[in-house]
C-alpha positions as CSV (number, residue, x, y, z in Angstrom):
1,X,-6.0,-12.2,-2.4
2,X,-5.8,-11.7,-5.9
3,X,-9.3,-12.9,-7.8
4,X,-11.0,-12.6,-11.3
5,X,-7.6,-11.1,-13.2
6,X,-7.0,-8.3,-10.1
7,X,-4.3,-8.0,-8.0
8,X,-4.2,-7.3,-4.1
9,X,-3.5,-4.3,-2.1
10,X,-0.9,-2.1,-3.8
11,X,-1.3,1.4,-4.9
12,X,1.3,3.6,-6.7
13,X,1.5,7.3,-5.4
14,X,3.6,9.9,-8.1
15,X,4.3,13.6,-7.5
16,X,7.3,15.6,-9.3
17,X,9.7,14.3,-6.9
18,X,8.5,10.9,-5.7
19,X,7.3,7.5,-6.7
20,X,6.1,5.5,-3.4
21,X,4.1,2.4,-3.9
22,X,1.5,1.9,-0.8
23,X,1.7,-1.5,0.1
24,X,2.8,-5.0,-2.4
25,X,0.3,-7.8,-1.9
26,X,0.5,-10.6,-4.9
27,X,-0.1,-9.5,-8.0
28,X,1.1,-6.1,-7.1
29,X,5.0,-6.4,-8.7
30,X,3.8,-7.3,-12.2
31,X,1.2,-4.4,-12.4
32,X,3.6,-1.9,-11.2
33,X,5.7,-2.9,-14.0
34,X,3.4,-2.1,-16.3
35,X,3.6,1.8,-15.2
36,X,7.1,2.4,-14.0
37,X,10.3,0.5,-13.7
38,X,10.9,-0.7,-9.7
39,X,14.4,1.1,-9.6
40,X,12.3,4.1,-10.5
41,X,10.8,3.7,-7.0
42,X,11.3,6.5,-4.1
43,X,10.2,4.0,-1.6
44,X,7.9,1.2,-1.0
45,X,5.8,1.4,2.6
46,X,3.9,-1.5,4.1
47,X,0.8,-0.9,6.5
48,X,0.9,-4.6,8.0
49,X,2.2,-7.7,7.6
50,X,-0.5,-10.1,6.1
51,X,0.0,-12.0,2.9
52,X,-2.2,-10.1,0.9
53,X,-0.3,-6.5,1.5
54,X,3.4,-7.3,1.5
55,X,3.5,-10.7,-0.6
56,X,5.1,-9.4,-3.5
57,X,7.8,-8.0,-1.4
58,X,10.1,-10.8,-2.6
59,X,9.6,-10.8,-6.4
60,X,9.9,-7.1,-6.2
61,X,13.0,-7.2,-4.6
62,X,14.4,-10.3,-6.8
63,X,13.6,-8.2,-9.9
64,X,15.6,-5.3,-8.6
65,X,18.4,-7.7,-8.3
66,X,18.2,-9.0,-11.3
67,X,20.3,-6.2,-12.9
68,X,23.4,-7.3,-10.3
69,X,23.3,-10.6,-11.5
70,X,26.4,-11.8,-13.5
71,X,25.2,-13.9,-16.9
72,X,27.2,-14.8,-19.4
73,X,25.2,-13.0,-22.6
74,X,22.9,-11.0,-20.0
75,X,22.5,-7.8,-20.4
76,X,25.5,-5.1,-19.1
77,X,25.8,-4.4,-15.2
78,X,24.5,-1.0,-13.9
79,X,26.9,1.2,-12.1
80,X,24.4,3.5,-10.0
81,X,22.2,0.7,-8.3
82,X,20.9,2.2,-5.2
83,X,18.7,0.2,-2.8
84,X,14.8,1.3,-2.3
85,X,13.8,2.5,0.9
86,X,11.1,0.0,2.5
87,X,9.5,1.2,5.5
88,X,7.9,-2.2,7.4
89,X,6.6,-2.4,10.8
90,X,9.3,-2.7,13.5
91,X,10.3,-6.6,13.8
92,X,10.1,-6.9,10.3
93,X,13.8,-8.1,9.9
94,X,13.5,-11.2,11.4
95,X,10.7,-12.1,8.9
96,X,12.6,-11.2,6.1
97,X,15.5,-13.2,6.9
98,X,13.3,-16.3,6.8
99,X,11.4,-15.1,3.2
100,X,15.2,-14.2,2.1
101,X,16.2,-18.1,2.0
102,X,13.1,-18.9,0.1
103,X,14.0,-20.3,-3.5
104,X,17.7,-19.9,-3.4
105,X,19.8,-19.5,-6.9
106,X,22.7,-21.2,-5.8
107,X,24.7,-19.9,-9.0
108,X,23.3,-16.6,-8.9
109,X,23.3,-15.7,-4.6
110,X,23.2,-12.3,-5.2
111,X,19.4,-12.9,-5.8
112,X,19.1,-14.1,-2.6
113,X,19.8,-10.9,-0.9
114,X,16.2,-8.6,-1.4
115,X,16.4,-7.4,2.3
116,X,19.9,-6.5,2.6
117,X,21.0,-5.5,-1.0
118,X,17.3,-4.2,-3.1
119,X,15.7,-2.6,-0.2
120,X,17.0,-0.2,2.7
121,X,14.5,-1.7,5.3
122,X,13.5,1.1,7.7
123,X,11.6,-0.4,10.4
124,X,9.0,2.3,11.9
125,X,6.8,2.8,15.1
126,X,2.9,4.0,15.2
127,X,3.6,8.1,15.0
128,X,6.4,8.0,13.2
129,X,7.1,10.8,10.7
130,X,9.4,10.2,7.5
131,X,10.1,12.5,4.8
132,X,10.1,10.8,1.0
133,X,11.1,13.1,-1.8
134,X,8.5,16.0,-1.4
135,X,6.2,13.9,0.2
136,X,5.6,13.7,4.2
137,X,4.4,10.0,5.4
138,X,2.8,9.9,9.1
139,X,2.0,6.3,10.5
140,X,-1.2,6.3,12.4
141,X,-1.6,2.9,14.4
142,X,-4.9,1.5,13.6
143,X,-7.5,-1.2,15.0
144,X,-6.6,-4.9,13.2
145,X,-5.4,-8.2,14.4
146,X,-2.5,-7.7,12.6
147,X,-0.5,-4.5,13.9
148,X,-1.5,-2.0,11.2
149,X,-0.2,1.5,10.5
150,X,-2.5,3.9,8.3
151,X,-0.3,6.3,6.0
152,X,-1.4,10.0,5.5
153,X,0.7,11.2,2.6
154,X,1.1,15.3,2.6
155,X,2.5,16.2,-0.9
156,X,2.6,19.5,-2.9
157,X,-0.6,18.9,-4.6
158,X,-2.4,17.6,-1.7
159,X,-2.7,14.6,0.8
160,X,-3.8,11.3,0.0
161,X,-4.8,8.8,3.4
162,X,-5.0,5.3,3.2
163,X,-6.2,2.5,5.6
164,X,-4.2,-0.2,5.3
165,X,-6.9,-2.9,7.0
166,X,-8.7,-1.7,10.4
167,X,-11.8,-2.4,12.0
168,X,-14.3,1.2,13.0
169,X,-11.5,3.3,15.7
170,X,-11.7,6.7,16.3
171,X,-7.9,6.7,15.3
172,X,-9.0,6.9,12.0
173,X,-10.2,10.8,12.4
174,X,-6.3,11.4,12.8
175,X,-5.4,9.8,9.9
176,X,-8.0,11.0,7.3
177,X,-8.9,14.6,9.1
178,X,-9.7,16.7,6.1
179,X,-7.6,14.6,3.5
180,X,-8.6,15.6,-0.2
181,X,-8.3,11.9,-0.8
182,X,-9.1,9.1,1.5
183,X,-8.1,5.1,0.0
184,X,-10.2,2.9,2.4
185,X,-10.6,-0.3,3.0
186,X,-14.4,-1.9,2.8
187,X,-14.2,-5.2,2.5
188,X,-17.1,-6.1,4.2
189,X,-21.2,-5.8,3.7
190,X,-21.6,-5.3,7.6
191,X,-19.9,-3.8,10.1
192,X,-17.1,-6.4,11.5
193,X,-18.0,-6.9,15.4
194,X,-15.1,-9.6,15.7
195,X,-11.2,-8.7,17.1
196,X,-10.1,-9.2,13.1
197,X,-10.7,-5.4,12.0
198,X,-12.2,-4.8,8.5
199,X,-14.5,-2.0,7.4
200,X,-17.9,-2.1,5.5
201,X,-18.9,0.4,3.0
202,X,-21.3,2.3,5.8
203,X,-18.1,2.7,8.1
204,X,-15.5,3.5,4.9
205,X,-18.5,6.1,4.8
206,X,-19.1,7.2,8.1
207,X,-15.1,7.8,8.9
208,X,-14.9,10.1,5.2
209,X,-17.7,12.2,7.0
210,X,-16.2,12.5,10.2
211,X,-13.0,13.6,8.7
212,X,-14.5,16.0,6.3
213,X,-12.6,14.1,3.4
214,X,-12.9,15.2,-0.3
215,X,-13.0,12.5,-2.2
216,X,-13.6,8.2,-0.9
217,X,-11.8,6.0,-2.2
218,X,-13.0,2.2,-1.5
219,X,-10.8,-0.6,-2.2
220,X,-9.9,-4.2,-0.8
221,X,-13.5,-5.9,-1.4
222,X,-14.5,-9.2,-0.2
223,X,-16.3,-9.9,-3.6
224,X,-15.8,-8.7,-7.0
225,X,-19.4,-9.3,-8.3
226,X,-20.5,-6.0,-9.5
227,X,-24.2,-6.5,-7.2
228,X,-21.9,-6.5,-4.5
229,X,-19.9,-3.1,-5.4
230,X,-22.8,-1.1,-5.9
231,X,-24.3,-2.4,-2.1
232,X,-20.7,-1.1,-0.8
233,X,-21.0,2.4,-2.9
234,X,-24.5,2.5,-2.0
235,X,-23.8,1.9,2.0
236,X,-21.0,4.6,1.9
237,X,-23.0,7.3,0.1
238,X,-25.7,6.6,3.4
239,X,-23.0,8.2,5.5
240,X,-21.0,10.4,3.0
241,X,-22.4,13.0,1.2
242,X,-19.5,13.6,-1.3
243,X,-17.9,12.0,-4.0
244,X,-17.0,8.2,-4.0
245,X,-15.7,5.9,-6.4
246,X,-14.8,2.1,-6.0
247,X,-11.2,1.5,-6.7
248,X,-10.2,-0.9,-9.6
249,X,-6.8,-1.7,-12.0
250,X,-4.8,1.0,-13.4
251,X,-7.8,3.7,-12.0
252,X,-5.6,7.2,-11.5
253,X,-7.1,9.5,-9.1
254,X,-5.8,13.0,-8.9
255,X,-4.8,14.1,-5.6
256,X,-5.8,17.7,-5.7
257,X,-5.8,20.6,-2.5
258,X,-9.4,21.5,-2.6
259,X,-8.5,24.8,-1.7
């Protein structure tokens, strides 16, 4: 959850043709404001369906709305609104018709509408395929208590993997096999040995080597205290040999073929 000024899980992929944000936890709709405009969006796709992943889900989708909303003095209507994609987990409508009816403008009710006018929701399964401008997204089910979906991005420049939340699986070879980029989880100091499903630093390591990944990305710490970063950094580089950086606000990492 967000802590010490940062937001949570949500990470903004750009190629020449496509903006997709990975994931929306809190915090995550005002910082992507701050780099493009959410109509600007290609699609927005959600590994899982805890708080800190999809949160801002709502205000993201209330701000795209905003621009339908009749006010006397407000700003003119746009005529080319067009809905973002949002691929979600399958069941995911049911959810949303609940957060739909949360804070209703009763002299506005087009801003209660996210799921049905802001977003095209696309509900997918684990091995789904989708294409998103010229980006390919695979879903790769992975080991949480939540059900969780990895997404391995293959775009022009190269192909980014990320986590989502998962405990140590052997699933995670699929998703990250010889990725120039791999975003993962480590939230934890040890290995998690409970049903939940998190990562430490040593398995965020240990799956980059396995996988013959470029570049390791960690993200989605337990603890921001910088004694605490370095022991992650320091556990991965135990298992990985190459290059590894802890993720962090506004960081831009280049996803680059490294042939």
């Amino acid at each position: 959850m967000p802590a010490d000024g940062v937001p949570s899980s949500g990470y903004l992929v750009q190629t020449g043709g496509a903006r997709i944000l990975l994931d929306c936890g809190p915090g995550t709709a005002t910082a992507l404001s701050a780099l493009t405009a959410p109509t600007a969006l290609d699609a927005v796709v959600i590994s899982h369906f805890h708080t800190d992943h999809c949160y801002d889900l709502l205000p993201l989708g209330k701000s795209l709305l905003a621009r339908l909303a009749p006010m006397p003095g407000g700003p003119p209507q746009p005529d080319d609104f067009r809905p973002v994609p949002l691929y979600v987990p399958s069941g995911a409508r049911s959810l949303f018709e609940r957060w739909a009816a949360l804070f209703p403008v009763t002299t506005m009710p087009v801003l209660d509408r996210a799921f049905d006018l802001a977003f095209d929701v696309r509900e997918y399964q684990p091995g789904d395929r989708v294409t998103i401008g010229d980006c390919t997204a695979e879903l790769h089910s992975l080991r949480h208590v939540k059900p969780n979906c990895g997404i391995r991005l293959t775009c022009p420049t190269g192909t980014l993997a990320y986590t989502g939340d998962t405990g140590p699986t052997p699933a995670l070879l699929g998703l990250a096999a010889g990725a120039d980029v791999l975003l993962a989880e480590a939230t934890l100091a040890e290995t998690d040995r409970t049903d939940h499903g998190h990562l430490s630093g040593a398995d965020a390591g240990a799956a980059a080597a396995v996988a013959d990944v470029n570049h390791l990305v960690l993200t989605h710490f337990a603890a921001g205290d910088e004694e605490w970063l370095r022991g992650l950094a320091m556990a991965a580089a135990s298992e990985f040999t190459g290059r590894i950086t802890l993720a962090e606000p506004g960081l831009t990492i280049p996803v680059a073929d490294r042939r």
